[in-house]
KOLGU-244441 format. One record per residue: x, y, z of N, C-alpha, C, O in turn; residue in one letter. Coordinates in pm, whole numbers, plus 50000, padded with zeros to 5 digits. Each point is the difference from the previous one (the first is absolute). Example, Ala and Ser with C-alpha at 12.3 -4.5 7.8 and 13.67 -1.06 7.14 Angstrom:
2
513194943150780499115011950000500905012050000501044999850066a
498615010749862500825011950006499235010950073500515011150017s
***
This chain:
244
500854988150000499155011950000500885012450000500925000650081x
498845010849821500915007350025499565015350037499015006249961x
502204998350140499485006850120499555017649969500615008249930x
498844992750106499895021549952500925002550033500564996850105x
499905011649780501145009750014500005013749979499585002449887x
500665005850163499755012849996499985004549831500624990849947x
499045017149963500405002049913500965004349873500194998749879x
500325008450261501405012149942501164983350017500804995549918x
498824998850230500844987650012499954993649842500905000749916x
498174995050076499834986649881500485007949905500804993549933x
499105017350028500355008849887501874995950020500814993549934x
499215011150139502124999350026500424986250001501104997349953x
498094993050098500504988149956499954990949919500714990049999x
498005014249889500184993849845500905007049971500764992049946x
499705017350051500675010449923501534989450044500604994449908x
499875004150238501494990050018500454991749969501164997049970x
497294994850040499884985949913500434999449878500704990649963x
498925020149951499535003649836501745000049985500454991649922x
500615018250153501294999249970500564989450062501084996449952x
498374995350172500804993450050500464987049868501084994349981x
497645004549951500074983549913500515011749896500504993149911x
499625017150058500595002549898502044999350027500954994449946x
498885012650141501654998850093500344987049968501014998449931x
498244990150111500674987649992499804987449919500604989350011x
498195015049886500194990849854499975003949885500054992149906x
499845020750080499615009549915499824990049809500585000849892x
498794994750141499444996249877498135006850018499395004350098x
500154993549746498905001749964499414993049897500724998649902x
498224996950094499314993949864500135008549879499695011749978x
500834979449955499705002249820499274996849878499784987950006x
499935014949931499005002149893500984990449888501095004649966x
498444981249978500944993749905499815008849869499055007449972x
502334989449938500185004649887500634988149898499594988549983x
501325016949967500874983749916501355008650008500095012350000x
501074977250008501495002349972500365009350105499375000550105x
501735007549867500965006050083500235014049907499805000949879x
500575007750194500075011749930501305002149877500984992850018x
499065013949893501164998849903499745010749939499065001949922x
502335010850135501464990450086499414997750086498845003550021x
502034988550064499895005050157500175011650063500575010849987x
498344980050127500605017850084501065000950068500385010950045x
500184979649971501825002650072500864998949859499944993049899x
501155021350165501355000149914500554991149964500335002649884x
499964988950140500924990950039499364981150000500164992650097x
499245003749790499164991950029500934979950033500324994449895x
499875000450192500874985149954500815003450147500524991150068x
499495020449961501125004850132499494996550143500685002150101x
498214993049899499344993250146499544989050000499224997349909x
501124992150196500134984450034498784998350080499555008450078x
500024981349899498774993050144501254986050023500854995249925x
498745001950212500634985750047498694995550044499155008550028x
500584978649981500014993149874499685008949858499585011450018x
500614984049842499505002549919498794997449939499435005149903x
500284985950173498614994749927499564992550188500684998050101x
498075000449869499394992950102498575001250027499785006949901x
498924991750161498814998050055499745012150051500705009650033x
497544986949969499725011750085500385003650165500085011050054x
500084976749997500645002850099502065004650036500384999550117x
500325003249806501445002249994499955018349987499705008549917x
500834990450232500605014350038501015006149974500805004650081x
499244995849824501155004649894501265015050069499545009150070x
501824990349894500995009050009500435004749873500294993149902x
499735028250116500215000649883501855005150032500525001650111x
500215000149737501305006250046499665006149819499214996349913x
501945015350096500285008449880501664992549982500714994250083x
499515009449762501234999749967500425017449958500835002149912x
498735005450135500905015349988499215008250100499204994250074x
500955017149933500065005950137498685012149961499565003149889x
500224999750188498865012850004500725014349918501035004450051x
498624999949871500335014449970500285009750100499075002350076x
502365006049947500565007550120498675010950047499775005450109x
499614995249780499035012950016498514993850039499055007450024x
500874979449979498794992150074500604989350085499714988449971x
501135013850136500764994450088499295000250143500324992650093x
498825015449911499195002650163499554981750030500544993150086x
498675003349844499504984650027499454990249893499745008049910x
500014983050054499754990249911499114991850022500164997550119x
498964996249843498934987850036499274997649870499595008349918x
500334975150081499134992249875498345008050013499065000050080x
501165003749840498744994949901499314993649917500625001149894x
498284991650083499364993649911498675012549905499205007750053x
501024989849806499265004249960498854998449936500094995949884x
498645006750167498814993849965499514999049854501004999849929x
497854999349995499514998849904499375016449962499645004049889x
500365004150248499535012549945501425008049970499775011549964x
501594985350043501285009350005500235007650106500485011350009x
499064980250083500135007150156501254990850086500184987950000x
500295019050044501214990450085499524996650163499775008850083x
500144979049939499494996650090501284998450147500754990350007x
499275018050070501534997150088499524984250086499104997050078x
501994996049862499934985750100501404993850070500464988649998x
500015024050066501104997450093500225013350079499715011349963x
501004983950179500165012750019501455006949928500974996149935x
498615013950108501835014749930500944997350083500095000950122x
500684995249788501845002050055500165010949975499965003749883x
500305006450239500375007350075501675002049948500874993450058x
499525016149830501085005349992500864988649949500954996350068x
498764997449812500224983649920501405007749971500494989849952x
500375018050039501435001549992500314998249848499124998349916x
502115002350057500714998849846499804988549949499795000149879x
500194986550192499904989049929498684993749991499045004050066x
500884985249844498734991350010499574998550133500664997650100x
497695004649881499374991350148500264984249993500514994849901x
499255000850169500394983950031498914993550109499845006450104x
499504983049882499094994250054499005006250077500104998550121x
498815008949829499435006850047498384989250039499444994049908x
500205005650187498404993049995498875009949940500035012349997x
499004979349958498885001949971499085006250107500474997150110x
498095012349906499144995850095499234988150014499764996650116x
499854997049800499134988349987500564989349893501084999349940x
497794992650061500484989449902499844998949863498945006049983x
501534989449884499305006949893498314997449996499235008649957x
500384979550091498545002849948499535012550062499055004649937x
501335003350176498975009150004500705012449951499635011450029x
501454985649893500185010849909498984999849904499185008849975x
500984979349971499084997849811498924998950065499254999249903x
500045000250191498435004350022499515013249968499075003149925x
502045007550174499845012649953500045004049880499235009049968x
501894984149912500635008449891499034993449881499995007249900x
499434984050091498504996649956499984986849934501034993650017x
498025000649910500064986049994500734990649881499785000949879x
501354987850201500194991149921499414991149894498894994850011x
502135003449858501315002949966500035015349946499245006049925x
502214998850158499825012149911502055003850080500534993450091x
500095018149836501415003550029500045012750028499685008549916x
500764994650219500435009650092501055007549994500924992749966x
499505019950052501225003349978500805007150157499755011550037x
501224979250038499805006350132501465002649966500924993649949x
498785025950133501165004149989500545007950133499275000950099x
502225005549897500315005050135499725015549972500305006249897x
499134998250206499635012249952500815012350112499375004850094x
501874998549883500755010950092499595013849960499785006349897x
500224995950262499285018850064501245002849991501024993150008x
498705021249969500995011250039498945008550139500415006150099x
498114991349857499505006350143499034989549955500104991749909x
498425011750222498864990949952499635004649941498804998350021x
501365010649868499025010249934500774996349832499445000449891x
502104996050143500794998249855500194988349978501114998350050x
498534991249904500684987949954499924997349835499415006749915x
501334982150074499764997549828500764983150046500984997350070x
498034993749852500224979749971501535006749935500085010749940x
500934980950087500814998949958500224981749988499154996049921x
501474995550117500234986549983498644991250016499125002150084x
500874987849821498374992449975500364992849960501044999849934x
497864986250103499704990549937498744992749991499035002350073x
501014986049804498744994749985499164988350010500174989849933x
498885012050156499374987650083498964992649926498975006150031x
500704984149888498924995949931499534990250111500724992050060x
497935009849956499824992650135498884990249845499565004449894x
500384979150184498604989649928498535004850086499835007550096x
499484986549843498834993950055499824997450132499215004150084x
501764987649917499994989950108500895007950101500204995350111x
500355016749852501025004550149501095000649992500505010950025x
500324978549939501505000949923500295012649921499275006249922x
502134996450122500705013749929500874994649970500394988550018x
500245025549897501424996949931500225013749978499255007849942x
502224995450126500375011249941501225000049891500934992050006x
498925018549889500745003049928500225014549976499215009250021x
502474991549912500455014650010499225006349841499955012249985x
499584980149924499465006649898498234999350006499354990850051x
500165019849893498095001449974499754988649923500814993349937x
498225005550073499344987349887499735008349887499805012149996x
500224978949911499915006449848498555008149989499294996350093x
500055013349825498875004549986499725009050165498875003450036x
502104998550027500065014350147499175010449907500315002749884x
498325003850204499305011549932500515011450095500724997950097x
498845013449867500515010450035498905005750092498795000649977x
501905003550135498505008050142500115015049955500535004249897x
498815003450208500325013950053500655001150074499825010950056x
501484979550014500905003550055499555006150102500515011150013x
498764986550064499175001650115501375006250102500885000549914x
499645003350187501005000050121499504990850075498884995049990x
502315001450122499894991450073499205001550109499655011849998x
499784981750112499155007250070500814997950158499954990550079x
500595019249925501294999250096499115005150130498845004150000x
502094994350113499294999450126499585015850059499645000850118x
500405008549820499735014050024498635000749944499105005150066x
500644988349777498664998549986498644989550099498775000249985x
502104991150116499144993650008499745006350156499024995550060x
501785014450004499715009450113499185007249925498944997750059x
500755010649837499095006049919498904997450030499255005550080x
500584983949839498824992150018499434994350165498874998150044x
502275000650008499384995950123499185014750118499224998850094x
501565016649831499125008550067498905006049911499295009450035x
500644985049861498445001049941498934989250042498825001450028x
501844989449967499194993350104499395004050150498874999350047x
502275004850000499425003850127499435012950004499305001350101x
500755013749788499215009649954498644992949996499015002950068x
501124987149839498234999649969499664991550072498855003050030x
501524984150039499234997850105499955005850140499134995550074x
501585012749969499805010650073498745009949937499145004650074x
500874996849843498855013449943498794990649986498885005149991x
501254981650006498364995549982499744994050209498864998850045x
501944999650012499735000550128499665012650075499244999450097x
501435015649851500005008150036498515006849983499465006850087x
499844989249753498545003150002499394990050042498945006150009x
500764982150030499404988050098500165009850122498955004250048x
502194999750006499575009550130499365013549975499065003550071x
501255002049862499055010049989498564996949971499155007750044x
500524982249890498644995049998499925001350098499375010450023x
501074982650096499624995150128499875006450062498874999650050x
502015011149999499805009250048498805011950023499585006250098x
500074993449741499075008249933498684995850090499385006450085x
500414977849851499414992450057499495003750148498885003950034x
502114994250034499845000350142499175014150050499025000650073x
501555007749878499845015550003498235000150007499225002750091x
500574992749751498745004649963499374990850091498945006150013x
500914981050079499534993650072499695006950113498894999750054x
502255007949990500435008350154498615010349967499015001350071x
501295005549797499495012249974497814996849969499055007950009x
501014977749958498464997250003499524993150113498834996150002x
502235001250132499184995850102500005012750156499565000150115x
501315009749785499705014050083499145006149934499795009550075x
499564992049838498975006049936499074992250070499395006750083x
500344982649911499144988950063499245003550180498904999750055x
502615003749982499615001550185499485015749994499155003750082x
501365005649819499335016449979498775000849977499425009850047x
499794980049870498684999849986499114992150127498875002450042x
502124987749999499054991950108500015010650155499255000850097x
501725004549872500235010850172498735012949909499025003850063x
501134999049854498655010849933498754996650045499185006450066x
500784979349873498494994650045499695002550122499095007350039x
501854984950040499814998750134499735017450085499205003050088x
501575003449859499895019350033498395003949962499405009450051x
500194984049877498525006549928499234990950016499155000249910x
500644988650185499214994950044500035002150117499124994550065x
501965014950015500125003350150499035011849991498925000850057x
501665008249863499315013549990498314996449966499005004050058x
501104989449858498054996749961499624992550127498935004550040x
501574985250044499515001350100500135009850139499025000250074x
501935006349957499795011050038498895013650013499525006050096x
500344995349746499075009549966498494988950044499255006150077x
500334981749893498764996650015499695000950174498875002850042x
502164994850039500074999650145499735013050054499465001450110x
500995010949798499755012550052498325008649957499225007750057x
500894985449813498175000349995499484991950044498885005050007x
501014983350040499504995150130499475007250136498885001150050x
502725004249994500245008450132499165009849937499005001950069x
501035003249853499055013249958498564999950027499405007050081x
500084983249832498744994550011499304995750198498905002950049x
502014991450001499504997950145500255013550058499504999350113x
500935011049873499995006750052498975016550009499865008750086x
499574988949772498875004449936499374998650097499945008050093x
499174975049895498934991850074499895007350134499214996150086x
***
């Protein structure tokens, strides 16, 4: 059963929630398409490894680069997978200041199937690449490679696209500054639809307060003008016996 919560409360804590799962899986559903984008969207396409190379939906794959981040996007680095809409999906966390040389055994967040759940439905070929910041606001895919996942779950990566790669809109990646974005529009608008639920309520309450004091103003009236009308009949009474 779940418990009342104040409103402004529940408002601030979808809103933590909304970044917390973004903070820590930051994937999103995708919309299927066919192939892989062409070019790619990393510079550098054949220059990033998975360990294993191939394997199931369950194999938690390590990625490594064979060359180094660009000096001028050196702040941090992390895989991406890119979906069927040309959106880069982040599925690792950022190395933190990846230095002059290749990264080297980096983990995954999850396992591939719940990568290729997100990036949309099998058979179809992925293009996951490393995508280095210079801030969260600057990055560009530099080293990639390509994942043809089956039917059945099985992958395989390779450093070249499959033949017939169509071309996207080159969508950007959806790096973790967008998904704080999103997580305070979230909490804007469900804050603003809790915020009028209380003002209903409030309103509510008001006009309740305000029609059961109108209520006791007419019943204390009555009661005033049925004192006075009996009053006045008691004094023409007294009047009358005193005539006699």
């Amino acid at each position: 059963m779940i418990p009342n919560v104040h409103p402004k409360r529940s408002a601030a804590l979808v809103g933590l929630v909304g970044l917390a799962v973004a903070g820590a899986v930051l994937l999103t559903p995708a919309a299927a398409q066919a192939k892989v984008a062409s070019p790619p969207h990393a510079s550098q396409p054949g220059s990033l490894t998975l360990s294993p190379a191939s394997g199931d939906a369950t194999t938690k794959a390590t990625w490594s680069t064979t060359t180094a981040c660009p000096s001028q996007h050196n702040a941090g680095a992390y895989l991406a997978a890119y979906d069927n809409t040309g959106v880069g999906q982040q599925i690792s966390r950022t190395v933190t200041q990846p230095g002059t040389g290749p990264i080297q055994s980096k983990p995954m967040l999850v396992a591939m199937g719940a990568v290729f759940d997100v990036l949309g439905p099998a058979p179809d070929t992925f293009e996951f690449a490393v995508v280095c910041e210079a801030s969260l606001t600057s990055h560009v895919a530099v080293q990639s490679t390509f994942v043809t996942v089956k039917a059945d779950g099985t992958w395989t990566a390779s450093a070249t696209p499959p033949g017939g790669a169509k071309k996207t809109s080159g969508l950007s990646v959806s790096s973790p500054i967008v998904w704080v974005a999103a997580g305070l529009v979230v909490l804007v608008l469900v804050g603003g639809f809790f915020g009028v639920r209380s003002l209903r309520s409030r309103r509510a309450r008001r006009e309740e307060a305000m029609a059961a004091a109108m209520m006791r103003a007419r019943q204390e009236t009555v009661e005033q003008l049925r004192k006075k009308a009996a009053e006045k009949v008691a004094a023409r009474e007294a009047g009358k016996g005193g005539s006699g």
